[in-house]
N, C-alpha and C positions, 0 to 999 in steps of 0.2 A: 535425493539427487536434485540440484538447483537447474536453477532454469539455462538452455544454452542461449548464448551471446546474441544468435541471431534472432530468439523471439523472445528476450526475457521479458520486455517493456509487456508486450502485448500479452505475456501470459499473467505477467504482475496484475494487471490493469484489471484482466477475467476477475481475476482472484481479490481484489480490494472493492471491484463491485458486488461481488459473490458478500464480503464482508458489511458492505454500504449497507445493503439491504439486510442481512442478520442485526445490525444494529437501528437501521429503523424500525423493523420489526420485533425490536426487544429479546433477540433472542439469546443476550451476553449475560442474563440476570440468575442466571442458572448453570453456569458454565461447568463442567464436566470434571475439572481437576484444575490443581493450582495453577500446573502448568499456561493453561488454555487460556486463566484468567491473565496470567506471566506476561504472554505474547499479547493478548489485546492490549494493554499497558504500554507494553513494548512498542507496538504497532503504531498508537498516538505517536511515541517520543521519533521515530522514522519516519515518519507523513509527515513532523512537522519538521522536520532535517530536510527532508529532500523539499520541501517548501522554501526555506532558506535561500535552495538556488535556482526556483523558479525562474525570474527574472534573468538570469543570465543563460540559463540554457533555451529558454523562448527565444532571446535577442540571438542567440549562435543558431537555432534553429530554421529564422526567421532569414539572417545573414545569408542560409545556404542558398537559398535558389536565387 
């Protein structure tokens, strides 16, 4: 089940640091099935997608208050 709307950022966030720290710690060198390798992969090409609209969602962020 995906995240609801009104905490997905903030549970995203848990879960990408959760992952920060497994890949500082080396812990992707050994990964469990193709799968697992699959989405790390996957995970790079998404972090660097939503980087893409960094700058503009800061600036509308930034606009609100």
């Amino acid at each position: 089940m995906g995240n609801m709307s009104y905490c997905r950022f903030e549970n995203t966030e848990k879960d990408l640091t959760d992952c920060l720290y497994a890949i500082e710690e080396g812990e992707y060198t050994d990964l469990s099935s193709y799968h697992e390798e699959r989405a790390l992969r996957d995970l790079f090409d998404t972090c660097e997608a939503i980087l893409d609209y960094k700058e503009e969602v800061l600036e509308k962020l930034n606009n609100k208050y």
